[in-house]
GUVEXLO-663099 format. One record per residue (C-alpha): x, z, y; residue number from 1; residue in one letter. Coordinates in Angstrom, 2 decimals. Last residue first. Layout:
REM GUVEXLO-663099
(node (X; Z; Y); NUM; "A")
...
END
This chain:
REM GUVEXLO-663099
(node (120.49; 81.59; 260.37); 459; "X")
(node (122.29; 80.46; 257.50); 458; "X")
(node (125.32; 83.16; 257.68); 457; "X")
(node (122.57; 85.73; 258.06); 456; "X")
(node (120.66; 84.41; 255.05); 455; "X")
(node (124.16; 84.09; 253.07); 454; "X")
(node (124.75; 87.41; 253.97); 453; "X")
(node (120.96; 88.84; 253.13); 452; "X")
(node (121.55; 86.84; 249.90); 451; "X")
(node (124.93; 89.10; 248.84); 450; "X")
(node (123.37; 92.24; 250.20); 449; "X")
(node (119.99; 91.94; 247.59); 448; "X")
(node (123.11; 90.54; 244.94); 447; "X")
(node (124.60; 94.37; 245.08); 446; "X")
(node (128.82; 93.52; 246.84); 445; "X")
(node (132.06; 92.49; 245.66); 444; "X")
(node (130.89; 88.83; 244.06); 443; "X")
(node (129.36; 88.33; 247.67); 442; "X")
(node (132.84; 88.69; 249.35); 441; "X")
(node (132.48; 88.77; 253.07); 440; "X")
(node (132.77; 85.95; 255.00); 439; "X")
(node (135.24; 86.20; 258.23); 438; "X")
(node (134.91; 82.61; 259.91); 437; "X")
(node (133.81; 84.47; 262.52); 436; "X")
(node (136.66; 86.80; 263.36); 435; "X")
(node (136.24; 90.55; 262.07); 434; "X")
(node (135.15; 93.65; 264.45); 433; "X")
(node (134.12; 91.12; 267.37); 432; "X")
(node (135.47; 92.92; 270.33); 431; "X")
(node (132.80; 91.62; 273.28); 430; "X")
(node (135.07; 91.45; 276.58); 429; "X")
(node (135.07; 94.30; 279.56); 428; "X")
(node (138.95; 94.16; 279.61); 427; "X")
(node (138.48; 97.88; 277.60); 426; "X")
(node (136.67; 96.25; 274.70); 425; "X")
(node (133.41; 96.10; 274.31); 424; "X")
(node (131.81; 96.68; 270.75); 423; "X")
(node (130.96; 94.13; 267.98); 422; "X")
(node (128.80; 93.70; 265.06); 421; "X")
(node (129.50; 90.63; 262.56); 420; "X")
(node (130.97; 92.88; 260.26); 419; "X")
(node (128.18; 94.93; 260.00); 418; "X")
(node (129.30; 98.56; 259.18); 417; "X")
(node (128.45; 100.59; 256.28); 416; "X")
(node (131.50; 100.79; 254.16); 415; "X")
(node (130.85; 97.64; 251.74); 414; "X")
(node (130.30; 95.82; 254.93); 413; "X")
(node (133.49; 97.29; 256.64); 412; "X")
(node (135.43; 96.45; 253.09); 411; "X")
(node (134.11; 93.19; 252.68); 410; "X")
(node (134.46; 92.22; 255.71); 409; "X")
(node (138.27; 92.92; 255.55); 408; "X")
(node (138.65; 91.49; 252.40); 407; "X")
(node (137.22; 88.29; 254.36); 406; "X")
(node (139.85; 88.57; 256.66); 405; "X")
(node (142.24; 88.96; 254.13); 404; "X")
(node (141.61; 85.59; 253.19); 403; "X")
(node (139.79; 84.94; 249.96); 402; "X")
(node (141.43; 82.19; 247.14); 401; "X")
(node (138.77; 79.70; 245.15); 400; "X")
(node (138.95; 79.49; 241.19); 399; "X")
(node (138.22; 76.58; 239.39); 398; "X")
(node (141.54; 76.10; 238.56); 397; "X")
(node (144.32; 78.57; 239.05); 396; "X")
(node (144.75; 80.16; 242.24); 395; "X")
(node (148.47; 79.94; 243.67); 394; "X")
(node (151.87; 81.27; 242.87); 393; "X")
(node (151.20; 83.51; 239.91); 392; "X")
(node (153.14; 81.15; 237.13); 391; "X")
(node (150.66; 80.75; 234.85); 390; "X")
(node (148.03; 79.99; 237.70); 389; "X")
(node (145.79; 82.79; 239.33); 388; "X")
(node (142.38; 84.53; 239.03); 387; "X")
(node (139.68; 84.91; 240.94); 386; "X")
(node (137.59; 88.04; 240.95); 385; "X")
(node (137.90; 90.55; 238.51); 384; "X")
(node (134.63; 92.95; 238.18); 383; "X")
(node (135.23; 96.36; 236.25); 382; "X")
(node (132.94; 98.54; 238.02); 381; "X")
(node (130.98; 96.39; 240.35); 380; "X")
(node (131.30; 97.65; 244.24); 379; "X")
(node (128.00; 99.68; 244.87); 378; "X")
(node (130.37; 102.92; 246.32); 377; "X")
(node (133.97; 102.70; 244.61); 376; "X")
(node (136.20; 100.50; 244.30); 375; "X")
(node (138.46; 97.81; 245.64); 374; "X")
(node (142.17; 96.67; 244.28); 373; "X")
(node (143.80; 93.68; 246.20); 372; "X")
(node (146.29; 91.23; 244.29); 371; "X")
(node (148.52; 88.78; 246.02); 370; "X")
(node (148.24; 85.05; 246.83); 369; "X")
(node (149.90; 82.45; 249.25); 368; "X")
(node (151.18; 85.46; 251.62); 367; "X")
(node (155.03; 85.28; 248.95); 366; "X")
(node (157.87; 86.82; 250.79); 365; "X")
(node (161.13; 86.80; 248.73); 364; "X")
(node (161.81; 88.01; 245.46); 363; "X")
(node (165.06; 89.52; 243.83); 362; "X")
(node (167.73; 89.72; 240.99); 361; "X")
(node (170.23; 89.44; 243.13); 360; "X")
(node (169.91; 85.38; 242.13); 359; "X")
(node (166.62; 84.74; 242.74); 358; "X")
(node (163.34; 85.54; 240.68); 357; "X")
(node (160.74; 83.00; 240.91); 356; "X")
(node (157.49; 84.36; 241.17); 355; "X")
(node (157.63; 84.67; 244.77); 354; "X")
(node (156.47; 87.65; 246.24); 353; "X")
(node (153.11; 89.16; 247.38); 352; "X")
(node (151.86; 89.64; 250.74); 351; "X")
(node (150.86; 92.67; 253.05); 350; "X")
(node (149.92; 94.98; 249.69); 349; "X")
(node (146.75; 96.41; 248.99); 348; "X")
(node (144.81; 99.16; 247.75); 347; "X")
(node (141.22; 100.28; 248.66); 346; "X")
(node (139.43; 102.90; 247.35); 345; "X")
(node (135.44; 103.07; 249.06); 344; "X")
(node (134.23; 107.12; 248.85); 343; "X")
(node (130.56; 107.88; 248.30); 342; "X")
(node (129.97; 107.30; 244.77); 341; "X")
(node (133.65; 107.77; 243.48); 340; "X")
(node (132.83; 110.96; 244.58); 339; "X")
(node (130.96; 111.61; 241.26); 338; "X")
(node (133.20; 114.40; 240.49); 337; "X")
(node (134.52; 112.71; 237.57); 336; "X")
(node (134.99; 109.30; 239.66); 335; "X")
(node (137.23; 110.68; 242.08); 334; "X")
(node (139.23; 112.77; 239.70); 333; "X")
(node (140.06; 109.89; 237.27); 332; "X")
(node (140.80; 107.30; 240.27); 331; "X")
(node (143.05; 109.45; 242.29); 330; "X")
(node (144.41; 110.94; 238.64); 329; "X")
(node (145.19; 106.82; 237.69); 328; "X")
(node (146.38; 106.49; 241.28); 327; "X")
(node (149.08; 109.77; 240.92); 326; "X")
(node (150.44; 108.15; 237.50); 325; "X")
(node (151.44; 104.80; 238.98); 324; "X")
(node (152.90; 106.68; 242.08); 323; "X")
(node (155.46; 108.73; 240.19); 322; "X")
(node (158.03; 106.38; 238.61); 321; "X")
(node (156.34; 103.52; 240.54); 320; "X")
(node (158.40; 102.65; 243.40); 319; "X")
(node (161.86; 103.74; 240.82); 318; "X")
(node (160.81; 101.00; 238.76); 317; "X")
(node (159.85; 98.74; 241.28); 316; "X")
(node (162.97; 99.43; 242.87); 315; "X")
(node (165.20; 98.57; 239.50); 314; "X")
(node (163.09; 95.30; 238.49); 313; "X")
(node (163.66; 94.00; 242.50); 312; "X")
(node (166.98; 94.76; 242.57); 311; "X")
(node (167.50; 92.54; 245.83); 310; "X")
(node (164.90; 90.94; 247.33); 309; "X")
(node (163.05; 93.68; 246.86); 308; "X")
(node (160.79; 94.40; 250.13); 307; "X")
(node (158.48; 97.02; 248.15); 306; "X")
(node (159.58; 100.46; 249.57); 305; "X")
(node (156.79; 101.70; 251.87); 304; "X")
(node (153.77; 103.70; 250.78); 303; "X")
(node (151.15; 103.91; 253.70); 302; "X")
(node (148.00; 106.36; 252.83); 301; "X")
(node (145.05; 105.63; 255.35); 300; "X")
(node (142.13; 108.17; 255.15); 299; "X")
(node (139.17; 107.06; 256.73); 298; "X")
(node (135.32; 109.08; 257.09); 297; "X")
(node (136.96; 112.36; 256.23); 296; "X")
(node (134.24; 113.29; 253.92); 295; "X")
(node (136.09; 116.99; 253.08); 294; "X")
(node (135.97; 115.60; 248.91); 293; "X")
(node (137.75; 112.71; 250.51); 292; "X")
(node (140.09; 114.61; 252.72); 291; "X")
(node (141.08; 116.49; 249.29); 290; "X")
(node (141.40; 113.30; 247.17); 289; "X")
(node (143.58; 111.95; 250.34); 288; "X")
(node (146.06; 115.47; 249.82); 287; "X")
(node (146.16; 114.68; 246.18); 286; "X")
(node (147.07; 111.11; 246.70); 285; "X")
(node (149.99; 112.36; 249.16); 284; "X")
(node (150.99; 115.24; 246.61); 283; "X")
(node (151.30; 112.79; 244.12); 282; "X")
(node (153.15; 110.37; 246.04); 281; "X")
(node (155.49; 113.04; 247.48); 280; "X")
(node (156.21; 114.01; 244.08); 279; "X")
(node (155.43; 117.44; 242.41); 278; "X")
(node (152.16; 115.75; 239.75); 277; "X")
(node (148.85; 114.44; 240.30); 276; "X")
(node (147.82; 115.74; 237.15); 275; "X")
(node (150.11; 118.81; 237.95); 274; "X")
(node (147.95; 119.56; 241.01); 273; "X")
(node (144.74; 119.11; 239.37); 272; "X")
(node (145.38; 121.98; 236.86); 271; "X")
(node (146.91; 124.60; 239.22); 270; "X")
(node (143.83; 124.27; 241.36); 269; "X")
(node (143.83; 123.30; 244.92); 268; "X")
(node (144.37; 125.72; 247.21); 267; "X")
(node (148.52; 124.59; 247.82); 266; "X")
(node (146.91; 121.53; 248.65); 265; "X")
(node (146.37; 123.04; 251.99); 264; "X")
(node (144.90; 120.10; 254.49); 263; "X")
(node (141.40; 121.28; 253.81); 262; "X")
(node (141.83; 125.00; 254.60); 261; "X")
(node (141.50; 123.62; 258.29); 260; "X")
(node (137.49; 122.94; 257.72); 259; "X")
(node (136.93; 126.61; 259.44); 258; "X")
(node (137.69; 124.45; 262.85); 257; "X")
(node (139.53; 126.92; 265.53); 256; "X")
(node (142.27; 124.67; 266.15); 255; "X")
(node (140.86; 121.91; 265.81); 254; "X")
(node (137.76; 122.74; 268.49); 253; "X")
(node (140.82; 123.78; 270.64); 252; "X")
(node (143.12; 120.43; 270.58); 251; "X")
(node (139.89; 118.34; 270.57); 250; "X")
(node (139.09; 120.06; 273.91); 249; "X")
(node (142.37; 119.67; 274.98); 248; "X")
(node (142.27; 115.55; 274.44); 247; "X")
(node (138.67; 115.60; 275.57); 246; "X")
(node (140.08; 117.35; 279.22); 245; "X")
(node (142.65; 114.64; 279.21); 244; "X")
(node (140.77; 111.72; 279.19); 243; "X")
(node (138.56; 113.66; 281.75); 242; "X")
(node (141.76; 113.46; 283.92); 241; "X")
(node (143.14; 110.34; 283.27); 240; "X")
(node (139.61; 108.74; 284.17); 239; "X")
(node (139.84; 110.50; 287.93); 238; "X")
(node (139.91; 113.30; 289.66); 237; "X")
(node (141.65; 115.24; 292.44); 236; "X")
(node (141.22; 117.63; 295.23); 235; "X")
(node (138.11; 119.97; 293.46); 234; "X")
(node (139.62; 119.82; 290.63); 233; "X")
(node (142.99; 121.40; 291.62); 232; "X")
(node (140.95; 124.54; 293.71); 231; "X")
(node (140.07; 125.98; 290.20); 230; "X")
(node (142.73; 124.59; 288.15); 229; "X")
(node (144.59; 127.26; 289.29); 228; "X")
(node (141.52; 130.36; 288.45); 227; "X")
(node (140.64; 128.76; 285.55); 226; "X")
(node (144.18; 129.51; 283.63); 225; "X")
(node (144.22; 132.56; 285.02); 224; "X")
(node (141.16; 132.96; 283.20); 223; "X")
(node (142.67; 131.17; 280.20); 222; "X")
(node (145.44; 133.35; 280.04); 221; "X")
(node (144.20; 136.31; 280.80); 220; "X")
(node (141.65; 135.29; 277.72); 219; "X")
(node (144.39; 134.76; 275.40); 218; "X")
(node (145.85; 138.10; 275.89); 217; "X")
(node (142.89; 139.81; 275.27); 216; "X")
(node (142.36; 137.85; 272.15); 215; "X")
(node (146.12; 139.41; 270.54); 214; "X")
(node (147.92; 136.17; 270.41); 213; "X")
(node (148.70; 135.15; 266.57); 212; "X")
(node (151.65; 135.74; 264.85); 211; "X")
(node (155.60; 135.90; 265.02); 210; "X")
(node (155.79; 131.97; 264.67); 209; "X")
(node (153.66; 131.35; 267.38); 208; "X")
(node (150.04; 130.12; 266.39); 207; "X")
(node (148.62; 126.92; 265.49); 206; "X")
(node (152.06; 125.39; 265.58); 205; "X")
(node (151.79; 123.25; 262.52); 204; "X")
(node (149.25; 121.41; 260.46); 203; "X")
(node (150.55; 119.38; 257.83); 202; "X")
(node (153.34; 122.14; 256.34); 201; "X")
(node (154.12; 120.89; 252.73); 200; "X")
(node (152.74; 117.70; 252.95); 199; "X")
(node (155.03; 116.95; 256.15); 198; "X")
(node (154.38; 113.94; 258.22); 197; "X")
(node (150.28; 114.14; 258.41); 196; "X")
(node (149.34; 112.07; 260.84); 195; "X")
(node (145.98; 112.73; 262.67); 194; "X")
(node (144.87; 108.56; 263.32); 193; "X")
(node (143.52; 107.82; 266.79); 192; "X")
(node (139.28; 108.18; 266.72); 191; "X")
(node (139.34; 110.94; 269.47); 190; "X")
(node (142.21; 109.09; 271.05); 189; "X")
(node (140.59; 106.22; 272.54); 188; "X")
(node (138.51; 103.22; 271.12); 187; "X")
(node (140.21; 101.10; 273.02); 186; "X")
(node (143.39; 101.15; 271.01); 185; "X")
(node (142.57; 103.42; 268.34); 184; "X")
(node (146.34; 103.28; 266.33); 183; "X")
(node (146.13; 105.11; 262.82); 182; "X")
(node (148.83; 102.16; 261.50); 181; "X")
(node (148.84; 99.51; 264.12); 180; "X")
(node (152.75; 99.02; 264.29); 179; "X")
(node (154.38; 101.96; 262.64); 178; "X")
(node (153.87; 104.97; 260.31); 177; "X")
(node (155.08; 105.22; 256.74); 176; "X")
(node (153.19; 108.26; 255.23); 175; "X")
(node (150.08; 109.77; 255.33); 174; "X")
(node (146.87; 108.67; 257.82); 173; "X")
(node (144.15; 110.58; 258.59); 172; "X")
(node (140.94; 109.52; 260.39); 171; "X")
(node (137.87; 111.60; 262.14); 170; "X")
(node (140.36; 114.44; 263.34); 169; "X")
(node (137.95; 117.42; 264.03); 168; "X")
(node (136.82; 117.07; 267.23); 167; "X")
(node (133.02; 118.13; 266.10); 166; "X")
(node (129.79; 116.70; 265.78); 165; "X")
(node (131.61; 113.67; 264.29); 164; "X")
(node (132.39; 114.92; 260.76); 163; "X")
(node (128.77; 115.34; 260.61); 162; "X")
(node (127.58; 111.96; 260.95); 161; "X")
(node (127.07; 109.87; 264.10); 160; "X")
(node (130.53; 109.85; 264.43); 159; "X")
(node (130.59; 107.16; 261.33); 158; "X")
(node (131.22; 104.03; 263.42); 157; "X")
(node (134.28; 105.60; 265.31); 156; "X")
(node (136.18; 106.26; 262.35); 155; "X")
(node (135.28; 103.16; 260.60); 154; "X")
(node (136.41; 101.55; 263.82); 153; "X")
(node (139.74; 103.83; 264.13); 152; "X")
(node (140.27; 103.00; 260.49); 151; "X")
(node (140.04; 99.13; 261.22); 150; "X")
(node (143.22; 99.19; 263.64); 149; "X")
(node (142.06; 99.28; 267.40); 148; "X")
(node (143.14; 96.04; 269.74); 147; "X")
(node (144.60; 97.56; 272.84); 146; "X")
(node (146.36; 94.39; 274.57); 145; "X")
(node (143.93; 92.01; 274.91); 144; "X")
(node (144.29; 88.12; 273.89); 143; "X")
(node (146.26; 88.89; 270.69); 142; "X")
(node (143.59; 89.19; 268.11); 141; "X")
(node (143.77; 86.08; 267.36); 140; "X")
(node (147.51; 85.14; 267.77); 139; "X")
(node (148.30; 88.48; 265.88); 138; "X")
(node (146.43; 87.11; 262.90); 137; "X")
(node (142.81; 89.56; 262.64); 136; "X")
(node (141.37; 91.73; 260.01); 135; "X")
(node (142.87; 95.04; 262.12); 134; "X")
(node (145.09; 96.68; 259.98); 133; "X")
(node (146.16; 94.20; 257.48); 132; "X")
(node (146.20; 91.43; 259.72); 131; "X")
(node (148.83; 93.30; 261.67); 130; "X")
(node (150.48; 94.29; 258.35); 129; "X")
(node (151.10; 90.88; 258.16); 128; "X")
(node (152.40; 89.53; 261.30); 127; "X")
(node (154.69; 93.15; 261.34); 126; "X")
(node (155.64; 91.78; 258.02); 125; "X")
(node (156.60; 88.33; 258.29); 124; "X")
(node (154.65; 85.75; 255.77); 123; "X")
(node (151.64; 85.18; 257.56); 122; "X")
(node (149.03; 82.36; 256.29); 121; "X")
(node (146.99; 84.52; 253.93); 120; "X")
(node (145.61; 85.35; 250.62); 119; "X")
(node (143.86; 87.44; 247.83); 118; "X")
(node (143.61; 85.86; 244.60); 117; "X")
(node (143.58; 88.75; 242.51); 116; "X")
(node (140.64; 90.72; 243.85); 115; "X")
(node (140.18; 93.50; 240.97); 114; "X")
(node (137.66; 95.81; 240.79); 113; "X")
(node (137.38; 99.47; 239.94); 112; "X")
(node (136.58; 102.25; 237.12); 111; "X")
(node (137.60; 99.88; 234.50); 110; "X")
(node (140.68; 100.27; 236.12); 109; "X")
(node (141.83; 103.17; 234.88); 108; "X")
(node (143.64; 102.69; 231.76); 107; "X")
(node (145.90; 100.26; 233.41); 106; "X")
(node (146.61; 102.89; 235.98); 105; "X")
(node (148.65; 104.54; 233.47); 104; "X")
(node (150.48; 100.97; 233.07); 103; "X")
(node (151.65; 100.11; 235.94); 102; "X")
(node (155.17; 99.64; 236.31); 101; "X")
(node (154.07; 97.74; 232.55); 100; "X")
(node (152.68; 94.84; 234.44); 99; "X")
(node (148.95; 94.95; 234.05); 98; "X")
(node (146.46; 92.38; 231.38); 97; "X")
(node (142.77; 92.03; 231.88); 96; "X")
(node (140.74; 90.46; 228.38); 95; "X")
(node (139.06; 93.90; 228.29); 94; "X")
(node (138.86; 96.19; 231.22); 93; "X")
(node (140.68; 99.24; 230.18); 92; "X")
(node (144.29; 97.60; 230.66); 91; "X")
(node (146.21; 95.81; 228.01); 90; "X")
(node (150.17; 96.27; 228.98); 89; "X")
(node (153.20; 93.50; 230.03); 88; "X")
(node (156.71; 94.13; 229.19); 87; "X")
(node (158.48; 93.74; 232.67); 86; "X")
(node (161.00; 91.05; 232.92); 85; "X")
(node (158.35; 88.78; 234.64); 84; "X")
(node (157.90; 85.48; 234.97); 83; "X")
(node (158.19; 84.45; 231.45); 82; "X")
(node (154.53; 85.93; 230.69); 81; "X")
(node (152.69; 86.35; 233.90); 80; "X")
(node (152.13; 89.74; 235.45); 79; "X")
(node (148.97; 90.34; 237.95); 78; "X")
(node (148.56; 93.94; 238.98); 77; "X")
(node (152.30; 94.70; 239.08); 76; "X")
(node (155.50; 92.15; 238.44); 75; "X")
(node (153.72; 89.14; 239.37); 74; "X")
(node (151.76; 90.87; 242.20); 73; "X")
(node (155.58; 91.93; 244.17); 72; "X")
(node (154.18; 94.71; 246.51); 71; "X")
(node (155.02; 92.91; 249.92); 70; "X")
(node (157.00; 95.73; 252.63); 69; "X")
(node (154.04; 98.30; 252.80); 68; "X")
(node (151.60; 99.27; 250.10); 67; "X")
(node (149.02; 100.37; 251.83); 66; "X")
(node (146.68; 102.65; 250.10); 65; "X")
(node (143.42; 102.84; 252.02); 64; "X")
(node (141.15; 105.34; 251.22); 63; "X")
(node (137.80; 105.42; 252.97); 62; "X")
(node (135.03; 107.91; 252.70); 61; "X")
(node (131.59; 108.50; 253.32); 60; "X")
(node (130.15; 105.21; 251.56); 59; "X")
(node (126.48; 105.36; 250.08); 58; "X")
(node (125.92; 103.01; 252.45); 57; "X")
(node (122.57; 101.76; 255.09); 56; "X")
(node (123.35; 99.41; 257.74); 55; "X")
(node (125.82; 100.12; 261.26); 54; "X")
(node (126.48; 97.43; 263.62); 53; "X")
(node (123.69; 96.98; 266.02); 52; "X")
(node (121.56; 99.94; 266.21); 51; "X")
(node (124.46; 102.00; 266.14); 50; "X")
(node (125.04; 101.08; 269.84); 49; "X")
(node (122.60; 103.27; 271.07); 48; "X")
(node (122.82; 102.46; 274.71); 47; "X")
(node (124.09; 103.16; 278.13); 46; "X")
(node (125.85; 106.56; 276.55); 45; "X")
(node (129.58; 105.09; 276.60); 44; "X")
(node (131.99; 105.63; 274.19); 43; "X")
(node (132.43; 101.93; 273.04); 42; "X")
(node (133.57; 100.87; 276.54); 41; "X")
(node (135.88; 104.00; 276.98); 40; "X")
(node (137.53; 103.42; 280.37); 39; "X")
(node (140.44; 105.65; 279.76); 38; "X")
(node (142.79; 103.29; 281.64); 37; "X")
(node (146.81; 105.49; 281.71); 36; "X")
(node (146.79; 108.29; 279.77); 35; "X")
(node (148.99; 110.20; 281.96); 34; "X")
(node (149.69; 110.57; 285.75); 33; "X")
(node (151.61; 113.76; 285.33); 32; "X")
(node (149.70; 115.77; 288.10); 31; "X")
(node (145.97; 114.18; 286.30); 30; "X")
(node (147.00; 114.97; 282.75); 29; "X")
(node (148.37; 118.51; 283.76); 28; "X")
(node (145.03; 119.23; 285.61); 27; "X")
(node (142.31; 117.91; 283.54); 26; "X")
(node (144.18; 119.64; 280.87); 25; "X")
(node (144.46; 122.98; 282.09); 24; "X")
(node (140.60; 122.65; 283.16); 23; "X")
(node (139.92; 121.59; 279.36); 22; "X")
(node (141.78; 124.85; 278.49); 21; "X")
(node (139.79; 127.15; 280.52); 20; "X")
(node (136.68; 125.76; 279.96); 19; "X")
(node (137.13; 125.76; 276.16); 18; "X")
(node (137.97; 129.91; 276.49); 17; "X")
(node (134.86; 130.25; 278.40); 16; "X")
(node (133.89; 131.70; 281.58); 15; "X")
(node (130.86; 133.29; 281.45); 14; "X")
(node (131.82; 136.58; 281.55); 13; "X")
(node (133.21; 136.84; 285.06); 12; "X")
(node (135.22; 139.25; 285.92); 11; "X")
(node (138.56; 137.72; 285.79); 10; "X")
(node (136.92; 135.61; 288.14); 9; "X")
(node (135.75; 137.91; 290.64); 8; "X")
(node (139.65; 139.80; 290.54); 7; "X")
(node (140.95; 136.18; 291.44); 6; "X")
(node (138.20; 135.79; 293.98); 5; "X")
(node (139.54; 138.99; 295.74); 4; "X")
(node (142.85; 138.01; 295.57); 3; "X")
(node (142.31; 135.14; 297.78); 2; "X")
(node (143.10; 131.69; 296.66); 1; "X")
END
């Protein structure tokens, strides 16, 4: 490139500071061969595809508390007399009894429902927390490679709203990360989870550590920028390379976003951030309360810690030292400032454990039935559905147990999104977002819903 265009370009006003960095990405993605397919099946402008899967919600917001490693439900949400060695505590709904680990979110509930027969075949975590994530068994949802988790799709379904005009991360996720958590598979990268790893600093390297670039400085830099991209773009392209261009366009658009302030808890008054309290729950639940009052359409909170089978009284105890207190101010503050409204709370364990206590004073895996708190939006306020034996290990009479799957309907439904709606995947095939036997729960949901599923279901 002559000099002479160099000195043109510098010249030229109408360059932009996003054009410069998407043609840095275009050409770093394309020379290091990154991203691999970006074929975008869902993303594509052939067709309004909200036609087909979104109805009418109040819902804006999901939390999703995942309590990772089997959250024993006999010790917890559903205690049983002799089964236990936890003293056992009235809760605000009347007749409904909580394990004592529990007990300040005993006074809460009233607020929620309760799912206590919740169930399914898969007994090894990553099996699990795969069904967890997605609403499918890994032999299911195993025939393609790039399944997305069910934040990406809430994620992707609400980027008709606001939060979508923008790159602004779409879902959030806290905490343990592994297998699916926060991972958008076909959907791509705009609707990937933003993890936050450090509550104290969750957005870093914004600017150098000495301060920010003087403007002048920035735009050399993005000129010059320009000016070797410039000939680059014209030899190569590709789907790695407009992959990349959205990934630096999302990179600048963050970066410059005036919603940042959101992800300082620091700002949050003095008052709300001793209900929650110091710990890294607390802080964690505060942080999601935040995102919630921001409308971040799916906030995923992963709390590890509950594979006892060893010491299973003493972990729970130390498990829930801080995090029973931070869900009853999650649920207090939520429903005082009327978010509870607009925002779905889901919490939920992979399995539950056996009732019988073995001799380390421990539990072992337990999928046959678990508890599942929902809330929030036109869920019923106090509602318990199902219930379990004396001994917690299977649904007592008269009672049926739901799958996880149809928890999962349940939530998209619940959160504006037909679970019978699909998208294509990136194989070209139709990506059902639950499997078809996947019912949702009519109990769960306003009667007018609960007909129009049996109607559908019918038809």
């Amino acid at each position: 490139m002559s000099i002479d265009r160099y000195i043109d370009l510098l010249k030229d006003s109408r360059i932009s500071r996003k054009g410069f960095l998407v043609s840095a990405l275009g050409a770093v993605g394309a020379a290091a061969g990154l991203g691999g397919s970006a074929r975008l099946a869902a993303d594509t402008d052939e067709e309004d595809p909200y036609a087909t899967f979104t109805i009418p919600s109040p819902i804006k917001t999901v939390i999703f508390l995942n309590m990772n490693g089997g959250m024993s439900h006999v010790d917890t949400l559903d205690p049983k007399t002799g089964q236990t060695p936890f003293n056992i505590v009235n809760s605000s709904i009347p007749g409904v009894k909580i394990g004592e680990p529990f007990q300040k979110t005993a006074k809460e509930l009233h607020r929620i429902a309760l799912l206590r027969t919740t169930w399914s075949e898969d007994g090894d975590h990553g099996f699990a927390q795969y069904l967890l994530n997605t609403g499918y068994r890994m032999p299911e949802g195993g025939g393609f490679p790039d399944i997305p988790n069910f934040g990406s799709v809430l994620a992707y379904a609400k980027k008709k709203d606001e939060t979508s005009a923008s790159y602004f991360p779409a879902q959030i996720t806290l905490g343990d990360r592994f297998g699916l958590v926060g991972r958008p598979g076909f959907l791509g990268v705009k609707y990937g989870g933003f993890h936050i790893g450090n509550l104290d600093r969750p957005v870093n390297h914004l600017q150098p550590a000495w301060g920010r670039y003087s403007p002048e400085r920035l735009a050399r830099r993005e000129q010059f920028l320009d000016i070797v991209n410039e000939g680059f773009k014209g030899r190569a392209s590709g789907p790695q390379v407009a992959e990349w261009q959205r990934m630096f366009e999302a990179a600048l658009d963050f970066m410059n976003s005036e919603r940042l302030a959101v992800f300082d808890i620091e700002k949050e008054r003095a008052n709300v951030r001793a209900k929650f309290g110091a710990s890294w729950a607390g802080r964690a639940l505060l942080m999601a309360k935040r995102l919630a009052e921001a409308e971040m359409p799916f906030v995923q909170v992963t709390i590890g810690g509950w594979d006892t089978h060893d010491n299973n009284k003493g972990r729970i105890t130390e498990k829930t030292k801080d995090l029973d207190g931070a869900i009853a101010a999650l649920l207090q503050e939520l429903d005082a400032s009327g978010l509870l409204k607009q925002t779905l709370f889901v919490l939920s364990s992979e399995f539950g454990r056996t009732p019988s206590v073995g001799q380390r004073d421990g539990r072992d895996h337990f999928p046959s039935v678990w508890t599942t708190l929902i809330g929030g939006g036109d869920i019923p306020r106090g509602a318990v559905i199902g219930a379990t034996n004396d001994k917690g290990e299977r649904e007592a009479a008269g009672h049926e147990r739901r799958h996880w799957r149809d928890v999962m309907a349940t939530i998209y439904r619940a959160a504006g999104v037909d679970h019978e709606g699909h998208l294509t995947n990136s194989m070209g095939r139709p990506f059902p977002f639950t499997p078809r036997t996947a019912k949702p729960i009519a109990e769960l949901l306003p009667s007018d819903n609960a007909r129009r599923f049996q109607n559908l279901r019918l038809g």
